[in-house]
C-alpha positions as CSV (number, residue, x, y, z in Angstrom):
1,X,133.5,28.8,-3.1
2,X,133.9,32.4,-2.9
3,X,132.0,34.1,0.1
4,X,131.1,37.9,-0.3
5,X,130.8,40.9,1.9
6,X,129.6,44.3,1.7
7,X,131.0,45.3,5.3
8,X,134.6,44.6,6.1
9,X,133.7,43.7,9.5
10,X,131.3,41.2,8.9
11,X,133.4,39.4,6.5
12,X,136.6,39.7,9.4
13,X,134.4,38.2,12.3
14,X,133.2,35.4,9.8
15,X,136.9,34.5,9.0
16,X,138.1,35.0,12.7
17,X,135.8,33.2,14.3
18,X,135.5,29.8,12.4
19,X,139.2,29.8,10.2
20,X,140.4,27.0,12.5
21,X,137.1,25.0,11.7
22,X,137.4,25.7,7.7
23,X,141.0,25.2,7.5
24,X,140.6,26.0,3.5
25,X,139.0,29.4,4.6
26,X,141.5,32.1,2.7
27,X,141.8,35.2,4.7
28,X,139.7,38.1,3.4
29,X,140.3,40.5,0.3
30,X,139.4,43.7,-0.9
31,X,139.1,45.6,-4.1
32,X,137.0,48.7,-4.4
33,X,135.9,48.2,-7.9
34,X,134.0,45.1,-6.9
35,X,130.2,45.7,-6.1
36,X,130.6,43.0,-3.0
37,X,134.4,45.0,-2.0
38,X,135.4,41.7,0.8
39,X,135.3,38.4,-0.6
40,X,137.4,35.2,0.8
41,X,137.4,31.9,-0.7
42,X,136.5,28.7,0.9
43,X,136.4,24.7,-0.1
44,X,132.6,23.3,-0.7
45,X,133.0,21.0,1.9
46,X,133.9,23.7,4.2
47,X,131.3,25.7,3.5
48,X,128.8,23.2,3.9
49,X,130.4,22.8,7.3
50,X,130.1,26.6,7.7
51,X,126.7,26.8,6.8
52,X,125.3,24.2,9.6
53,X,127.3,25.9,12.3
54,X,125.7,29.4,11.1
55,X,122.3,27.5,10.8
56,X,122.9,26.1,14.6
57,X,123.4,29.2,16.2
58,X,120.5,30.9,14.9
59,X,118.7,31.4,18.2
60,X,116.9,34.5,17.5
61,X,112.8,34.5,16.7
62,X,113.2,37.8,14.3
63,X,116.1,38.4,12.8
64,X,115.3,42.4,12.4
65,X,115.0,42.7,16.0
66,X,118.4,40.6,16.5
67,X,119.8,42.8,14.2
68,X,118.7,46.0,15.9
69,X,120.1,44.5,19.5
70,X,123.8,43.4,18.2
71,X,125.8,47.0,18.3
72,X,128.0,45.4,15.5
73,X,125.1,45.2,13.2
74,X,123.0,48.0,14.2
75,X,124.2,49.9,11.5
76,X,122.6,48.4,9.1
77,X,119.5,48.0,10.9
78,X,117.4,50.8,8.0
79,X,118.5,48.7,4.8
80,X,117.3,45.8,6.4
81,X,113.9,47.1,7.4
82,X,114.1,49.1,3.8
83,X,114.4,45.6,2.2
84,X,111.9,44.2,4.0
85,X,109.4,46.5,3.1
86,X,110.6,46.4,-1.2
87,X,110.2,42.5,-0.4
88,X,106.6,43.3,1.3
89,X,105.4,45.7,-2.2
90,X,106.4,42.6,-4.3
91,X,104.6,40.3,-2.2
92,X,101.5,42.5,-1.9
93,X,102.0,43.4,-6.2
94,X,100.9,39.7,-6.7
95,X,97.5,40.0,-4.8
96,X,98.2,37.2,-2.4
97,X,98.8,39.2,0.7
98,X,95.5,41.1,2.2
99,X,97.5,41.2,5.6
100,X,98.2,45.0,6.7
101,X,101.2,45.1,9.1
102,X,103.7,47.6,9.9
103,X,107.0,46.9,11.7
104,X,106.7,47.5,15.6
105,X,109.2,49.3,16.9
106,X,110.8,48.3,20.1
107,X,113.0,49.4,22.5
108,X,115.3,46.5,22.6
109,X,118.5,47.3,25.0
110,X,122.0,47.6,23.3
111,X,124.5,44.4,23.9
């Protein structure tokens, strides 16, 4: 399995954190020409394993406002919110969404 990352740092903790509970986790690569530039590889079963520890930790009730309260990830706090809102159009484009929200901001202190 091949596991991509846009952000070298995200793709570092990953590896870091849980390479002594994937054993087959490879440490991370780069190449600029790629369109995902950090990529490691993993086993399936490992990766399955990953995936339910990620799954378990999820502790969060919106993951834009976990986002927004991580400093490691607050960077990319506007291309979330800008997906979320392409998402939204797409939703609303197939007539099944009469709902009219806008994001709340909130001041959400800095961990």
């Amino acid at each position: 399995m091949l596991i991509r990352a846009r952000c070298e740092k995200d793709i570092d903790n990953l590896f870091n954190r849980y390479r002594d509970k994937c054993p087959s986790m490879r440490p991370p690569t780069s190449d600029d020409a790629r369109d995902y530039r950090y990529r490691l590889s993993i086993s399936q079963k490992d990766w399955v394993k990953l995936a339910g520890l990620l799954a378990g930790e999820v502790t969060y009730p919106n993951f834009k406002m976990a986002v927004q309260e991580r400093a490691d990830q607050a960077n990319k706090s506007a291309a979330y919110s800008e997906i979320w809102w392409t998402m939204r159009r797409v939703q609303m484009a197939e007539g099944k969404d009469d709902a009219r929200q806008t994001p709340v901001k909130r001041k959400t202190g800095r961990r």
